[in-house]
C-alpha positions as CSV (number, residue, x, y, z in Angstrom):
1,X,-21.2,40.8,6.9
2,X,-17.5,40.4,5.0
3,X,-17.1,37.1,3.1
4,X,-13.7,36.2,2.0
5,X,-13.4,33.1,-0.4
6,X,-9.9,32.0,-0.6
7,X,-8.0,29.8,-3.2
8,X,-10.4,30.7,-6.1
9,X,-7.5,29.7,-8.6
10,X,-10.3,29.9,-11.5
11,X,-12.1,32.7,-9.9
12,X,-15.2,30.6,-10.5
13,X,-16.4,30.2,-7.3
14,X,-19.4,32.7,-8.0
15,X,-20.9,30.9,-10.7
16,X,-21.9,28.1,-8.8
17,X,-24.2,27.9,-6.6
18,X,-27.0,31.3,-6.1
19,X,-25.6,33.6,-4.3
20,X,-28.3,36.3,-4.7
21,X,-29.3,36.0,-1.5
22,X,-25.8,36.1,0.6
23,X,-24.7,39.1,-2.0
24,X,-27.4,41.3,-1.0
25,X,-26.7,41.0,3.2
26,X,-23.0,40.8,2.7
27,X,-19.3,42.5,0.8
28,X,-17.4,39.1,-0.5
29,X,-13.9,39.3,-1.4
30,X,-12.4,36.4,-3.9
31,X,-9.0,35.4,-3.2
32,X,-7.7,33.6,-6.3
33,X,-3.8,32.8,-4.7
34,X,-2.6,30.8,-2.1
35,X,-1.2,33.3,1.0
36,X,1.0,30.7,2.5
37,X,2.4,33.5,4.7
38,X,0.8,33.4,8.1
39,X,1.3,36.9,8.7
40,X,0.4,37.6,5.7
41,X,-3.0,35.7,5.4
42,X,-3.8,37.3,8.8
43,X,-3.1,40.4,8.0
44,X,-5.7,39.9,4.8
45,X,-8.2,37.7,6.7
46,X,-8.9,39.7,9.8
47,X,-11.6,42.1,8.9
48,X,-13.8,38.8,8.0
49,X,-16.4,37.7,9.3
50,X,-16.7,34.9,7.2
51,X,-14.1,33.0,5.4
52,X,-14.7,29.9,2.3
53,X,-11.7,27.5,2.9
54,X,-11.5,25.7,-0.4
55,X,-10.5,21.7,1.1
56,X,-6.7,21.5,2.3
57,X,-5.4,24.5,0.3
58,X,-4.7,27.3,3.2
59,X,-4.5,25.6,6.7
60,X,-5.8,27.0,9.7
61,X,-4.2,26.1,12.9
62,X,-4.5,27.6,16.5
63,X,-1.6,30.1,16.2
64,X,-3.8,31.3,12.7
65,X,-7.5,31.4,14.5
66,X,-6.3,33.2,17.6
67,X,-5.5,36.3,15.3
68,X,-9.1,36.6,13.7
69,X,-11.5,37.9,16.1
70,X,-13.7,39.5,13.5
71,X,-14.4,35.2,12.4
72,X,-17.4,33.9,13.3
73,X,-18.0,31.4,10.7
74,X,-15.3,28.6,8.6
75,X,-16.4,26.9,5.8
76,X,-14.7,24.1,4.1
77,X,-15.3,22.1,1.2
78,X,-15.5,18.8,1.9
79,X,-16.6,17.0,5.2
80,X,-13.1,16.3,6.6
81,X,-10.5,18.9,6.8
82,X,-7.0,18.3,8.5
83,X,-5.9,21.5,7.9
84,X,-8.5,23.3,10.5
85,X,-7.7,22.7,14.0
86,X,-11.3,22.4,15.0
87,X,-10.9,22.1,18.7
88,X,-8.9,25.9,18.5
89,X,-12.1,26.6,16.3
90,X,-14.5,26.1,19.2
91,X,-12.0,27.3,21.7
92,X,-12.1,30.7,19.5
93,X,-16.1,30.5,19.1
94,X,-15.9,30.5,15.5
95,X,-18.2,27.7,13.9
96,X,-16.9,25.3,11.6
97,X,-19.3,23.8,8.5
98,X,-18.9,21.9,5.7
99,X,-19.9,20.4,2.5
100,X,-20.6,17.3,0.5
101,X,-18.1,15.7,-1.3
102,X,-18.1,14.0,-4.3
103,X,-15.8,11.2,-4.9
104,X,-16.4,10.6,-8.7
105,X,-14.0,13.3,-9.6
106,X,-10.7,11.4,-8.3
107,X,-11.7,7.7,-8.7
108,X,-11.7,8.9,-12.7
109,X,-8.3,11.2,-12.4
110,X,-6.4,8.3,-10.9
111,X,-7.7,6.2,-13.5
112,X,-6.5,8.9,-16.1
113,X,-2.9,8.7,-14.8
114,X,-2.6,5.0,-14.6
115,X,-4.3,5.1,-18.3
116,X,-1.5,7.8,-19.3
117,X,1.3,5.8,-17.4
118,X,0.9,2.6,-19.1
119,X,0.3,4.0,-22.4
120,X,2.7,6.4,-22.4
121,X,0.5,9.4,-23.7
122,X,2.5,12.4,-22.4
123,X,5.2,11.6,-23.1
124,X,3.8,10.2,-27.1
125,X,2.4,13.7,-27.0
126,X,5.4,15.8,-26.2
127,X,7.4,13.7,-28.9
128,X,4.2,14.3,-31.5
129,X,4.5,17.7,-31.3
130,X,8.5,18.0,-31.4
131,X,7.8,16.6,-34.4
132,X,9.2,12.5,-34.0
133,X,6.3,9.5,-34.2
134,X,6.0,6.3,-32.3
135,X,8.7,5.9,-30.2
136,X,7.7,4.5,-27.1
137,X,6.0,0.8,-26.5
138,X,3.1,1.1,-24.0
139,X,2.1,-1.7,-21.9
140,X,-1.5,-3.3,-22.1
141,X,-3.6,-3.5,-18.3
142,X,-5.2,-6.8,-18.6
143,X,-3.8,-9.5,-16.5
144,X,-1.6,-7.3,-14.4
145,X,-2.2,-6.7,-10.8
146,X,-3.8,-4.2,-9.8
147,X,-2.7,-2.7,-5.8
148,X,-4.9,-0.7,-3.5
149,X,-3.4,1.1,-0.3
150,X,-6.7,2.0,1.0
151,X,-10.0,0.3,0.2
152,X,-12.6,2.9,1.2
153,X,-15.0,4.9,-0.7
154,X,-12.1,5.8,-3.2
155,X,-10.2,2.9,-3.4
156,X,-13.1,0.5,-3.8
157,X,-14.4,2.4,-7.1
158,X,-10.8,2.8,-8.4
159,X,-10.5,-1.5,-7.8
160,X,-13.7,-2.3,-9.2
161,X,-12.8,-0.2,-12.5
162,X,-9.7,-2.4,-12.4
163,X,-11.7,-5.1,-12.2
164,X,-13.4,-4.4,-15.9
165,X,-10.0,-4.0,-17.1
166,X,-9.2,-7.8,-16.3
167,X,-6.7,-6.9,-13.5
168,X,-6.7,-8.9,-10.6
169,X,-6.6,-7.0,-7.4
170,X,-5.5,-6.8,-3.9
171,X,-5.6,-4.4,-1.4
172,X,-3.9,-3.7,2.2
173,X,-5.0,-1.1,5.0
174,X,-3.8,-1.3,8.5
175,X,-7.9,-2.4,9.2
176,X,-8.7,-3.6,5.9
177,X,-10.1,-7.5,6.7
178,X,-10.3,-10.2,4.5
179,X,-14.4,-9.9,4.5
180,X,-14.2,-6.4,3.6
181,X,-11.6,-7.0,1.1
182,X,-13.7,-9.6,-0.5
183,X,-17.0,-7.5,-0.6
184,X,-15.1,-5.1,-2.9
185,X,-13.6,-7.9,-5.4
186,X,-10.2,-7.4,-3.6
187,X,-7.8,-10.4,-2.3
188,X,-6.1,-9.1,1.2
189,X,-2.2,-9.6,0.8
190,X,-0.3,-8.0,3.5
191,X,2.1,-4.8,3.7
192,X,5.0,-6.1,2.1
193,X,2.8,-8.4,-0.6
194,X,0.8,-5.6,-1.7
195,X,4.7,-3.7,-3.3
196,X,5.8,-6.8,-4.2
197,X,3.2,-7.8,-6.5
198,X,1.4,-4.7,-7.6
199,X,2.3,-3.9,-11.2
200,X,0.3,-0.9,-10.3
201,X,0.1,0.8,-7.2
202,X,-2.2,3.2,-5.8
203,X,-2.9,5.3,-2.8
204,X,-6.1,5.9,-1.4
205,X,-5.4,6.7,2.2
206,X,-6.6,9.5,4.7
207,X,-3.8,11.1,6.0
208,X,-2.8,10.8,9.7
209,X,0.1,10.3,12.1
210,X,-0.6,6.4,11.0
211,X,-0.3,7.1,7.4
212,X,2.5,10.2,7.2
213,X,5.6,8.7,5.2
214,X,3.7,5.8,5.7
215,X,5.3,4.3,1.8
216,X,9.2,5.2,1.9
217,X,12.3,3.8,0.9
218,X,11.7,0.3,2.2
219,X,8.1,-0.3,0.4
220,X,9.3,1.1,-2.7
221,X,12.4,-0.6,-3.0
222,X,10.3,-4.0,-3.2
223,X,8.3,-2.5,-6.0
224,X,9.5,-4.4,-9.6
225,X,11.1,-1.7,-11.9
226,X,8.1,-2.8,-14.1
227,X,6.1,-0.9,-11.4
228,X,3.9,2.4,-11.9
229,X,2.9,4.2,-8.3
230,X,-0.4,6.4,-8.4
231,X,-1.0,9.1,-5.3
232,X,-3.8,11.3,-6.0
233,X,-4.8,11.3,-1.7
234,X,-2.2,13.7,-0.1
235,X,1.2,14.2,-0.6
236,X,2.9,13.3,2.7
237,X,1.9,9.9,2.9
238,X,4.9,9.2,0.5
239,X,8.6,10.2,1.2
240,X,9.2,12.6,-1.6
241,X,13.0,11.9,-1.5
242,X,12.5,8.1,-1.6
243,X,10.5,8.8,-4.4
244,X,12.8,11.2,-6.4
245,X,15.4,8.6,-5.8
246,X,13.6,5.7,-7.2
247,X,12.9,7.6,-10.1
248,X,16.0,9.1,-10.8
249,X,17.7,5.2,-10.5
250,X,14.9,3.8,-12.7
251,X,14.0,1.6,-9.9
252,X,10.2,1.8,-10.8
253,X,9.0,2.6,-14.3
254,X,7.1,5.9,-13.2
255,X,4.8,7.5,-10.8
256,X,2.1,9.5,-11.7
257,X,1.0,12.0,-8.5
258,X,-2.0,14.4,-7.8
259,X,-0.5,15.5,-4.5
260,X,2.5,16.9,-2.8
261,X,4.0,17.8,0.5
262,X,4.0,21.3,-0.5
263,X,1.4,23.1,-2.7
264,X,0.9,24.8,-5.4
265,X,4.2,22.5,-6.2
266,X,7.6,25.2,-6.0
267,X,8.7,26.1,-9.7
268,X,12.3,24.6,-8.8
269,X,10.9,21.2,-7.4
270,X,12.8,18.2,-8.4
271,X,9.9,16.2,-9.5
272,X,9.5,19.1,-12.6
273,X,12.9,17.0,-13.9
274,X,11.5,13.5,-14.0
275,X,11.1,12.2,-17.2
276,X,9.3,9.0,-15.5
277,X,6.9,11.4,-13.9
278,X,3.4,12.5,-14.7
279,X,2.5,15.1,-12.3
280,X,-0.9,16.9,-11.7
281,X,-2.3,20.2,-9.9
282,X,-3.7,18.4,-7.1
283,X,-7.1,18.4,-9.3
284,X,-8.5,14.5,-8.4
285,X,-12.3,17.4,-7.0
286,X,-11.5,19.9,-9.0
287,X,-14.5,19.4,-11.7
288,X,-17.8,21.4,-12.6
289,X,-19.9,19.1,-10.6
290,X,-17.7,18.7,-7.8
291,X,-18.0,22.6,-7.5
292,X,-21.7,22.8,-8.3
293,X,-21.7,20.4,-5.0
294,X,-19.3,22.7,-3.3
295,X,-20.4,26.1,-3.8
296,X,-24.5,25.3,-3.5
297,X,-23.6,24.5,-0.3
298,X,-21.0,26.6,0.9
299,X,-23.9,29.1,0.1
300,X,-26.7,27.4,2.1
301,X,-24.2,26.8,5.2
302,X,-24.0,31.0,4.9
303,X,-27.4,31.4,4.6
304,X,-28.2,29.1,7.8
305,X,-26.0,31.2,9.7
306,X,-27.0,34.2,9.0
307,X,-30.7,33.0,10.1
308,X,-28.7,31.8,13.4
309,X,-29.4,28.1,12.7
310,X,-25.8,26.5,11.2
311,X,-26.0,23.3,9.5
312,X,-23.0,20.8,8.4
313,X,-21.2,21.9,11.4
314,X,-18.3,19.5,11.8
315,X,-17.7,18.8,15.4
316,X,-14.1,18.4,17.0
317,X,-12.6,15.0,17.5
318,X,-11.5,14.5,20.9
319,X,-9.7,11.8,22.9
């Protein structure tokens, strides 16, 4: 049995989890770059049997799975991934699993950046060690609003942390009610409220057709240029260009953002040249017990297989 375990950017993926038992049935290959070529991650991929998809990094669409026939068995990370066309999957009679997911991991990054935003660490940082001293003002959380796009398992932790800061908070989702809202300490304001009055702004959104360049140029122009916008969910639910263009006019105070339309993040990107910009590998999971999580299971989903009884298997969605 051939094991490929792709997007291994650490090459850790072997330490977690015991893999003694799926070592001595099986030859596994570690893939520690993204192949964003489809030919050429076809070409690589197709003696597998096996491949370990590591969440949303390599996509596998219809036009990808029709050229594996050697694939019997997908494993993501995670317990939702957009990125594999699941209906194809079954189509191809290749069984998709997956894995727990631990929030913890993001809830704590995105309070990171908004920590590092207000405070204006990296940038203090970068001037401490060009050798200048204090010459920013940072801005104190306590009293300031607090805005959640997205009140689910995420969004809810990240609100009740800004809750113990002494922000107020509110919170709009196109099914977000005002119970719901209220359960998680949350006042429901709608669309439009929820730029206008946020002094911080985050993103905790699924994406989906709904969601795609669902914050543009019109919800960030009524943002206050006292405004700091937080995305560690997925890139494309924010217009990049609105984004870049807000920033580059100073019409917001920063952004800080985990995610991107296109990643690992192209050396020549724009938002490398924002001063007003904290950016971030896409890393909200990537932690040792996020892994531990990950991995343990990855191996137990192979194991079950291999004894012809697959568990996690994530069903297609259909109409």
């Amino acid at each position: 049995m051939r094991i490929a375990i792709l997007d291994d950017y650490q090459g850790v993926a072997l330490d977690y989890g015991d893999w003694t038992g799926v070592q001595g049935h099986s030859d596994i290959t570690v893939f520690r770059h993204n192949i964003s070529d489809q030919k050429e991650l076809i070409e690589e991929l197709q003696p597998f049997d096996i491949v370990v998809a590591m969440r949303e990094r390599t996509p596998f669409p219809d036009s990808i799975l029709a050229e594996l026939p050697s694939l019997k068995l997908l494993i993501t990370t995670g317990s939702r991934n957009r990125s594999i066309d699941l209906l194809a999957a079954r189509a191809h009679d290749i069984i998709v699993c997956g894995t727990d997911s631990p929030a913890g991991g993001t809830v704590e990054l995105t309070w990171g950046l908004i920590l590092a935003l207000a405070r204006s660490i990296h940038s203090h940082d970068a001037a401490l060690r060009a050798g200048y001293w204090q010459l920013y003002l940072g801005n104190e959380l306590k009293g300031k609003t607090l805005g959640v796009l997205g009140l689910g398992r995420i969004g809810s932790a990240v609100a009740a942390i800004g809750r113990a800061f002494g922000m107020g908070v509110i919170a709009w989702s196109q099914n977000l009610t005002a119970d719901v809202a209220r359960q998680n300490g949350a006042d429901l304001v709608s669309r439009d409220e929820l730029f206008q009055l946020s002094d911080v702004l985050t993103i905790h959104l699924v994406l989906s057709d709904r969601t795609r360049g669902l914050v543009g140029d019109s919800e960030i122009s009524q943002m206050r240029p006292t405004s700091y916008l937080i995305n560690t969910s997925r890139g494309p639910i924010i217009d990049e260009n609105a984004l870049m263009s807000a920033l580059e006019d100073c019409r917001i105070a920063g952004a800080a953002i985990d995610v991107f339309d296109e990643e690992p993040l192209p050396a020549d990107h724009r938002f490398r040249r924002l001063g007003n910009m904290l950016l971030s590998p896409h890393m909200g999971y990537v932690t040792h017990e996020a892994y531990e999580v990950f991995y343990t299971q990855v191996v137990e989903d192979i194991e079950a297989f291999m004894k012809g009884y697959p568990i996690r298997v994530l069903a297609p969605v259909t109409a």
